[in-house]
N, C-alpha and C positions, 0 to 999 in steps of 0.2 A: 504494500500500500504506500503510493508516494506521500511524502511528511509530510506535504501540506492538505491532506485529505481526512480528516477526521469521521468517527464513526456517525457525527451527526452527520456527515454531509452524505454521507449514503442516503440511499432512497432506502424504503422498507423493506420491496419486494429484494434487493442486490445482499443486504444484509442478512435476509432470509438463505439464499441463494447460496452466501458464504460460508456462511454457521453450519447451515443444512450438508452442504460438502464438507465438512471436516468432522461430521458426522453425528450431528444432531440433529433433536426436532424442534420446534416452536409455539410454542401458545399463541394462538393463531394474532389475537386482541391485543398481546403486549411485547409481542417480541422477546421476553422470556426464555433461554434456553432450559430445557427438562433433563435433570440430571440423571445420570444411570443409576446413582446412589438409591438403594431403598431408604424408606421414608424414616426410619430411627438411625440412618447414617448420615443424615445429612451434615451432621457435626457432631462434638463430642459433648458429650450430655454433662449441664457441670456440677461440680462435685456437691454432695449432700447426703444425707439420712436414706436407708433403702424404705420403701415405698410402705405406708400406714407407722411412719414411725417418725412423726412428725414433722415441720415446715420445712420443704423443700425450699430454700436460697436460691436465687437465679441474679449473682453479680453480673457487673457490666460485660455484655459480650460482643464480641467483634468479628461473630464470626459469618455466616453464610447470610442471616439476615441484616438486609442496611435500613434505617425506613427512608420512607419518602422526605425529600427536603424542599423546602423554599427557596427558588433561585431567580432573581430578577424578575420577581411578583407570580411566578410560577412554581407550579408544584410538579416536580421531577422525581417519578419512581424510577431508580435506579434498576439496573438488568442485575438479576440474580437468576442461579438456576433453583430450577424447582424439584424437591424430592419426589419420590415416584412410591405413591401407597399402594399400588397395588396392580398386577398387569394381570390382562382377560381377556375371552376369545372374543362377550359379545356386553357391551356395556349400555344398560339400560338409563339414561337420564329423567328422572321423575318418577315418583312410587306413584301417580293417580288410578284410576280407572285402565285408560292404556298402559303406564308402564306397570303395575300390575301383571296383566292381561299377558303383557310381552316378555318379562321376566320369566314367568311360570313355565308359558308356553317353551322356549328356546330351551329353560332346565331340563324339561322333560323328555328333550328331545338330546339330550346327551351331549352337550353344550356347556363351557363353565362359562359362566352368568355373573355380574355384577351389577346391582342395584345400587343408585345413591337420588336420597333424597333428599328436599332443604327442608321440610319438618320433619317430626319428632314422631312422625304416625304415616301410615299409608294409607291411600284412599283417595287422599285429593279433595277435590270439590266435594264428591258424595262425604265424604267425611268431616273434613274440617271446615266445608264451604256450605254443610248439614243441607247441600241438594238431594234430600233425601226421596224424590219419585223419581225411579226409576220409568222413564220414559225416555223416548216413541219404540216401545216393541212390539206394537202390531200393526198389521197391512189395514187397508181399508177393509178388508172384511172380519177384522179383529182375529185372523191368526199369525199365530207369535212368529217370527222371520228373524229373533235374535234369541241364536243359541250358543255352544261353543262353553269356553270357560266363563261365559257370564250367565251361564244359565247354572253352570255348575257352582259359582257363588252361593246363588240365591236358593240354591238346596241347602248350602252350608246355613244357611239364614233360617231357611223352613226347621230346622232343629231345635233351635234358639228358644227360648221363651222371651216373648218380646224381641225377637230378630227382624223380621218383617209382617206385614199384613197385607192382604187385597193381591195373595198370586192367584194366578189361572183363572182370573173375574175379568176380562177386558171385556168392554173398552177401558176398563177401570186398572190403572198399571200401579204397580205393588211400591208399597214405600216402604223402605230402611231404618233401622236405627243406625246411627253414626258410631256410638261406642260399641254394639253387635260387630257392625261390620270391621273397625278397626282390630276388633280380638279375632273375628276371621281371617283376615288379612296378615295378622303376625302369628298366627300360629301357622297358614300355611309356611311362610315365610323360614319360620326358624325350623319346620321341617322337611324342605326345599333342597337345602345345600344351597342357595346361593348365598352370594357373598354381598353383604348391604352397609352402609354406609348411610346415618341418617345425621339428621342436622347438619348437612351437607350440599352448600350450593355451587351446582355448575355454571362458571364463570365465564368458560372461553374452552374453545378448540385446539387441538394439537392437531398438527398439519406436519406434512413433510415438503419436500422442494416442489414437488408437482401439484401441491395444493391439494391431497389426499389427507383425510381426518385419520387420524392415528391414537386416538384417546381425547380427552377433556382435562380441562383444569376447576378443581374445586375448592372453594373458599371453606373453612370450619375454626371452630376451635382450635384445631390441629394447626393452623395456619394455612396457607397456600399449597397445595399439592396436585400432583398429577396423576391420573388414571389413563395406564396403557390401552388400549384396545382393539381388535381386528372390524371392529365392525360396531359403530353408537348409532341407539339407537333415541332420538329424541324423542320424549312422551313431557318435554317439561311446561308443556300448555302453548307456553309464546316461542317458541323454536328460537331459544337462546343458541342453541348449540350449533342448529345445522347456520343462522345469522352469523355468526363469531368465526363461522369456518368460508363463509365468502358466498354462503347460496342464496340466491338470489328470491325473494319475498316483496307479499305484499304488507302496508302496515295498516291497519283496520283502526275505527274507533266505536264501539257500541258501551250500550247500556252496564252499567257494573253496580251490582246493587250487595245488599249485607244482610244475608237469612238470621232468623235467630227462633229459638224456640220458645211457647207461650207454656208453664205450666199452671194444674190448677182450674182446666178449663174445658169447658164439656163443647162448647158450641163452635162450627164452622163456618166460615164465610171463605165464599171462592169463587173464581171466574169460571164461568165452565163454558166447555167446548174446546177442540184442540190449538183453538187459535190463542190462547190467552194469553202466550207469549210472545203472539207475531208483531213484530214493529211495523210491520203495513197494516194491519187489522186496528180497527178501535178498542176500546176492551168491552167484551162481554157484561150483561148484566149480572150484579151481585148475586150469590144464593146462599141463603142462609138457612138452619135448622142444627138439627140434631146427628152428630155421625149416623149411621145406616140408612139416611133417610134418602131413598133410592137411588142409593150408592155413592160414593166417593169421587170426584173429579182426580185428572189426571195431573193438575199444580194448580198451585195457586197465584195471585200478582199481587202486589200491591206498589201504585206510584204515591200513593200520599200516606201519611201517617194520623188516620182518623177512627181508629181503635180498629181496626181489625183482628180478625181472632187466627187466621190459616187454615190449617187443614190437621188432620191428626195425623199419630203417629202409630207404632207399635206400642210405645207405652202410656198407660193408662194414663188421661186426662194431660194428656203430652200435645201440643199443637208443633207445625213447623210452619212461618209466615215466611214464604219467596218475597222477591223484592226486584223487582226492575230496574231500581234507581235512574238516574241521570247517564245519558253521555259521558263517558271519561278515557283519559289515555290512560292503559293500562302498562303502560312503557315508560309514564313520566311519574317521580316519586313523588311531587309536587300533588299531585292529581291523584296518586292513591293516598295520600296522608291526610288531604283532605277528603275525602269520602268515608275514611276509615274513621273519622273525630266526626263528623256530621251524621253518619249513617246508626252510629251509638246513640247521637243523642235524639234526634228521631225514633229512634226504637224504643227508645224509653219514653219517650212521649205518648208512643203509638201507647202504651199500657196502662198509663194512668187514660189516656182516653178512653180505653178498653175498661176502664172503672167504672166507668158513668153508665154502663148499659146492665140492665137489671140481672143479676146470676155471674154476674164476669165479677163482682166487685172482689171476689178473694184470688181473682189468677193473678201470675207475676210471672216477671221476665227470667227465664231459667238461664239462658247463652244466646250470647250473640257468636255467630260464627268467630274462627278466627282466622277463617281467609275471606278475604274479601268474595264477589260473585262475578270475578273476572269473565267476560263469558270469551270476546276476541281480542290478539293481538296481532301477532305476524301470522300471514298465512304462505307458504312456502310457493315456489313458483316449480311446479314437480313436472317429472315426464310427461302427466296427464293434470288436466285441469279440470273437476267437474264441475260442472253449471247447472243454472234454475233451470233453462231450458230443454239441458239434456234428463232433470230427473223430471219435470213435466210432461216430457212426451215416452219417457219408458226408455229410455235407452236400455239397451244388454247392452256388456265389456265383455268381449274374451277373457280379460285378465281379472273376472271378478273375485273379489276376497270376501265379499260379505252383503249385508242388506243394513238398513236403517228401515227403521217402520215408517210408517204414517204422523205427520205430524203438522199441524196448523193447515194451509191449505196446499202442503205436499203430499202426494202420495209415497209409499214406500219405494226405495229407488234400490240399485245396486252399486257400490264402491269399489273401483277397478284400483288394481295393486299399484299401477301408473303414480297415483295420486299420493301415493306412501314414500317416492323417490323423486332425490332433486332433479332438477334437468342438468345440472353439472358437477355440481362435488361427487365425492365418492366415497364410499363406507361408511355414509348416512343414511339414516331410513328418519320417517317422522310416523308420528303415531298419537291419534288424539285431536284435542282440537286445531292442532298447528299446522295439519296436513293442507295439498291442494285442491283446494277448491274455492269456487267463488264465494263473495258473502252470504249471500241468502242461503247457499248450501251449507258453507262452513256453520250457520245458524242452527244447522241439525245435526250437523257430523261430530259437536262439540257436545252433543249431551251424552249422558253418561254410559248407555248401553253402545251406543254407537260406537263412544272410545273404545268400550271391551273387544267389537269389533276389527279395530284395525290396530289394538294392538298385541290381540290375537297373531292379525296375519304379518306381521313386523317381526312376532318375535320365531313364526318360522320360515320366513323366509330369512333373519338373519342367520338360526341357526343354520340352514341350506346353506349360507355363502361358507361359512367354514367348513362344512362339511362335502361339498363340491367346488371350495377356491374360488369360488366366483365375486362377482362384485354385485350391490345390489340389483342394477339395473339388466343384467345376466342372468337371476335367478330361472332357474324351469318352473314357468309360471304350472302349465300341469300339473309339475310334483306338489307346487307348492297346492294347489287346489287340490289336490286328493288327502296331501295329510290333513289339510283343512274338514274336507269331508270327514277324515276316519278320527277327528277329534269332536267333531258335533255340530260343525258352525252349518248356519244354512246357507248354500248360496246362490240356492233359487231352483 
């Protein structure tokens, strides 16, 4: 390098390009090299008392980590490498619905698996975002068309006392308990074999010279680390990963509302009909009465905060009120921080209002979620793009992986594996609401049966890639449809 050429004056991609030839890789976001060190070598651990034997001491250290400094009104993270927690055939980003779905499926299939999530539970929305109706799983003539391991879930549920209520009654779709299902979710989990990682957020892409994803970088307690892998798969809602690795996305802005549950309280109020959640539709007229009183709608809405009571639950005198909220970027921290302080204090509003109606005066506010009801952010721009118009008029795919039901005024459509794979990076898959398709579709492919759906078929087709060397966009769509079949999924 001539003297007077400094590493700032490199371009990105040339520095990429350097490092990458002398034989590393890159966190795609910070230029970061990844060190081969496993993650308790990254230094020498300093000296102190062995472990329960009281306050470990950590004096001034100089070694692997620098922090960030202030330099000419700017804030400058220095290049350090990153330790490497953990290397895998097939790495799953996000425990929701999809990575769920995807995780299990790829274990079962004789695959080592890693799981890592940023909360402290799996589930996702259905759990800690308490979208507890499972919905859209049936066609227009109200038979079920989503099966696979999300039907095998909700067996796990039918055991439970207090797991779920209202299966095998459509048009009326079965709703969850959020703490059921998180104790289903970790028990499969811990008797899985896979390898998981929770309170753990994925930050950024690991790429090599040809701009090929090679693992992920996660933020924790732990501090900054990297996860190896032959094939990530993203389920983390807003396609942080496959973004951060250079694939090319659209960026959405819809509705982000804050569920919360009512206890205490016998009576429901709900929008009924399947449109209740359509942003082109108005909303439906209120109904109100008594649980069983000719049966249960499939959610609930609410835009204002004027005592609403929701919808029940599995357990007794348990409500769950959905919530539409406002318009918000789901990308900007600005815009979740304020919805997250507003959407509390409206909810508690909504309850004292819920006082003033005769028989409600002793219910109270049990939880507010504590994720927000993120519904879109990025939607990936994939091999295949599906639209309103192609699920309106019935399209068939060759490459179908699955169904979504009926839902507002769509009918049930099928989801082509296309839609799962970028149009250009490579050993990424998407899975969940982040996948391609246009908005009005993304609007249904983002609820919660749908994600079990595709990330069912992500986690066998990732398993396929290592098991036949391929890349995703290679996979033998066939094979991948038949294991599909001989796992249960329907696809038409």
């Amino acid at each position: 390098m001539p003297k007077d050429l400094t590493r700032r004056d490199l371009t990105r991609r040339e520095l990429m390009r350097r490092s990458i030839a002398a034989g590393g890789l890159f966190a795609a976001g910070s230029l970061m090299p990844v060190s081969a060190a496993p993650a308790g070598q990254a230094g020498e651990k300093p000296p102190g008392p062995p472990p329960g034997q009281g306050p470990e001491k950590f004096p001034h250290q100089t070694g692997s980590h620098v922090p960030a400094t202030l330099v000419d009104g700017k804030v400058v993270q220095p290049r350090r490498d990153l330790p490497i927690l953990h290397k895998t055939s097939v790495l799953v980003v996000g425990g929701g619905p999809a990575g769920t779905a995807a995780a299990f499926t790829a274990k079962r299939m004789g695959v080592d698996v890693t799981l890592v999530e940023r909360y402290g539970y799996l589930g996702g929305l259905a759990t800690g975002g308490l979208v507890l109706g499972i919905f859209p799983l049936y066609d227009r003539g109200n038979k079920q068309v989503i099966y696979g391991i999300g039907e095998e879930l909700m067996k796990k549920l039918d055991v439970l006392k207090y797991g779920i209520i209202d299966r095998n009654k459509a048009p009326t779709y079965p709703t969850i308990d959020a703490e059921a299902f998180k104790y289903v979710l970790a028990d499969m989990l811990l008797d899985s074999g896979i390898t998981a990682y929770l309170d753990c957020w994925g930050v950024d892409a690991i790429v090599d010279a040809k701009g090929t994803v090679k693992g992920a970088v996660f933020e924790s307690k732990s501090g900054r680390q990297a996860i190896l892998a032959d094939i990530v798969i993203d389920c983390s809602g807003d396609g942080d990963i496959y973004a951060a690795a250079g694939a090319a996305f659209e960026k959405v802005k819809t509705n982000i509302g804050l569920i919360s549950r009512i206890g205490n309280i016998d009576e429901v109020d709900m929008a009924v009909g399947r449109g209740s959640e359509d942003p082109g539709k108005p909303p439906a007229a209120a109904q109100t009465g008594k649980p069983g009183d000719g049966g249960r709608p499939s959610k609930g809405r609410v835009n204002d905060f004027n005592g609403h009571a929701g919808n029940s639950t599995p357990a007794p005198h348990m409500n769950w009120l959905n919530m539409r909220g406002p318009v918000g970027d789901a990308l900007d921290v600005s815009d979740l921080t304020a919805l997250e302080l507003k959407h509390r204090r409206g909810t508690w509003s909504n309850v004292e209002k819920l006082h003033q109606k005769q028989g409600d005066e002793q219910a109270f506010l049990a939880e507010t979620a504590p994720q927000l009801g993120v519904r879109l952010s990025r939607l990936l721009e994939g091999v295949k793009k599906l639209t309103v118009q192609e699920i309106r008029a019935g399209a068939k795919f060759q490459d179908v992986i699955g169904y979504s039901g009926a839902y507002a005024n769509a009918p049930e459509f099928q989801i082509p594996y296309g839609s799962l794979v970028p149009a250009k990076v490579e050993n990424v898959l998407a899975a969940g609401r982040c996948i391609s398709a246009d908005y009005e579709v993304a609007d249904i492919t983002r609820l919660i049966p749908v994600c079990w759906v595709t990330g069912q078929a992500a986690g066998v087709a990732a398993a396929l890639c290592i098991q036949d060397k391929c890349k995703p966009r290679n996979v033998n769509v066939a094979k991948l449809q038949n294991i599909l079949h001989q796992q249960g999924a329907y696809l038409g």
